[in-house]
C-alpha positions, -999 to +999 in steps of 0.1 A: +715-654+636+692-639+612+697-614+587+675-587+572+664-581+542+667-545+538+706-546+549+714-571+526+735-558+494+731-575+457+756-601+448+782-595+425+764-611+393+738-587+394+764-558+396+780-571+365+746-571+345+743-542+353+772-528+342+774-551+314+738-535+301+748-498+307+782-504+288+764-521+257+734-492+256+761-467+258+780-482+228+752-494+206+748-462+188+788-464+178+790-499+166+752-493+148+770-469+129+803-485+120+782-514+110+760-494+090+791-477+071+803-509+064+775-524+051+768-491+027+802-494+014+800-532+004+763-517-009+781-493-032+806-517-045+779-541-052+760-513-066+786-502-089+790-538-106+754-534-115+757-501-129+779-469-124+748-446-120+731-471-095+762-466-071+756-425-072+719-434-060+734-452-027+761-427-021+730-401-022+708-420-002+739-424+024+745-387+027+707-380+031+707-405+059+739-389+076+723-353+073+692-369+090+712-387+119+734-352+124+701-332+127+683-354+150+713-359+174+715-322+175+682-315+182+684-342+208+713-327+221+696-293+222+667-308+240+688-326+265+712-297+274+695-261+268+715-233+262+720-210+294+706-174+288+725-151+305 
């Protein structure tokens, strides 16, 4: 008995790379940014031994960087769902 190739499904370990890859891309930017947090605190506290004026440069360059990640996912957002006009 032969079988054909086109009614043939893909084994399981396929499946679960698969899903595996999709659940890691959709949770890269989360744990990016929890890691990045992290490491700007330890940054700030390491900063702050050094001098206490050093630390307020990191905290600035922190918040610029949040303001730039906020306005990019927005207009990426925007892009990807347009506003209906009614």
């Amino acid at each position: 008995m032969q079988y054909s190739q086109q009614n043939r499904e893909p084994n399981g370990c396929i499946q679960t790379l698969v899903i595996s890859r999709l659940i890691l891309a959709m949770l890269m930017i989360p744990m990016a940014l929890i890691i990045g947090a992290i490491a700007a605190i330890i940054l700030t506290f390491y900063a702050l031994t050094i001098h206490p004026l050093l630390s307020l440069a990191v905290i600035g360059v922190c918040a610029a960087l949040i303001v730039g990640l906020a306005k990019w996912e927005a207009r990426r957002v925007a892009k990807q769902y347009p506003k209906d006009e009614d």
